[in-house]
N, C-alpha and C positions, 0 to 999 in steps of 0.2 A: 535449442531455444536460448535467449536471451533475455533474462530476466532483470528487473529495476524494479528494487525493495524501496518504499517510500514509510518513514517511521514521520506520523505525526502526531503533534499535541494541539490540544484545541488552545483559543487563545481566550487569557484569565476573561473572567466574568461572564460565562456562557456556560450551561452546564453538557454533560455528557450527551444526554439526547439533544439539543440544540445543535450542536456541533454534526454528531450523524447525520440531523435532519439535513441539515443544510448541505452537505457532503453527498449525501446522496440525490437530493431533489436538485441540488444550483452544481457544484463543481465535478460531479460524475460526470452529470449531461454533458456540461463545457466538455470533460476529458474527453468523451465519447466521439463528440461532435468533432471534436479539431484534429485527435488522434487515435480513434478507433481502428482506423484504416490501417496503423499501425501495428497492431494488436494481434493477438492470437488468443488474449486473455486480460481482461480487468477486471482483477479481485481487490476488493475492501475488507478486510478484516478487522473488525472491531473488537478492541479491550477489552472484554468483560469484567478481567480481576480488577481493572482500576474504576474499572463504571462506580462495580459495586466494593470497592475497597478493600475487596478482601483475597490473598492470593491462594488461601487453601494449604498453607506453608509451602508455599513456592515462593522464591522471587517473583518480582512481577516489574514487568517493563513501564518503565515512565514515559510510554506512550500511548494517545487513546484510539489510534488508527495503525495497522500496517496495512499499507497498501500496497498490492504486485503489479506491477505491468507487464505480461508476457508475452513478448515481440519476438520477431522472425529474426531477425538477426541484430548487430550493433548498429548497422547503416539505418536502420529503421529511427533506433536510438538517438542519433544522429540527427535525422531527420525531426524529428518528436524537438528535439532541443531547438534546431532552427525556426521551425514554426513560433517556438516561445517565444523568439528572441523577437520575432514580426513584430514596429510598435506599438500596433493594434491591439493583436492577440495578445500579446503579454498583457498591456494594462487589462483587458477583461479578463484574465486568470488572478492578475496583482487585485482587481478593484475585488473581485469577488472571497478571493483570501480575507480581505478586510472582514470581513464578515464572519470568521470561523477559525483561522486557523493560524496558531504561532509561529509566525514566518520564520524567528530566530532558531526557530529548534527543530526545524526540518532536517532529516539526515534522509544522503540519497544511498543506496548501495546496488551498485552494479555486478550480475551475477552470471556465471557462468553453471547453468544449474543442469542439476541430473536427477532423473528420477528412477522409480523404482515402480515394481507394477503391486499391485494392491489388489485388495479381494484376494480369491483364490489364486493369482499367480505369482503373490509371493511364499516360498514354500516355509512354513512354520523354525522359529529359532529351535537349535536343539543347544541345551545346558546341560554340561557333561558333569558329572561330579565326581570331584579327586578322592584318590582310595588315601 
């Protein structure tokens, strides 16, 4: 699979639940709608240590969304990006950003991901301890 990390911050003056709101009800749907077909997987990941301020003594990342997009291959990818660039399509993703989301600090990360099985089929760490 072919995975695309999307790190974003809301833009100033909007607070954290605004931002989701909006993310979820206006620019999901848009994503759904234009490149679901794409897809194998859209997941939103929300912030919670920055919602709520506090990382639990963890770092915590200065962003209030990670977003996945898990596609079939790069061609997909590919394709996802052309349709942006449509001048249509793009201004209704550009007009609707206006609304939620800090254009300047979007970081994209393209990934080549692997996974692992979970639940019962991964078999338990064993920690050996030195004599």
């Amino acid at each position: 699979m072919y995975t695309v990390i999307w790190c974003l911050r809301r833009k100033p003056g909007i607070t954290f639940e605004q931002f989701r709101d909006h993310y979820e009800n206006s620019h999901a749907v848009l994503g759904a709608k234009y490149f679901g077909h794409l897809m194998s997987r859209y997941t939103r990941n929300y912030n919670l240590c920055r919602a709520e301020g506090a990382g639990g003594g963890f770092a915590t990342l200065d962003y209030d969304c990670v977003t996945e997009w898990v596609m079939h291959d790069e061609a997909a990818f590919d394709e996802s990006m052309r349709i942006l660039a449509d001048p249509v399509i793009g201004k209704i993703f550009h007009d609707d950003e206006e609304h939620f989301l800090h254009r300047e600090s979007v970081v994209l990360v393209r990934c080549d991901s692997r996974e692992s099985a979970s639940g019962g089929g991964m078999p338990a760490a064993t920690i050996s301890k030195r004599s």
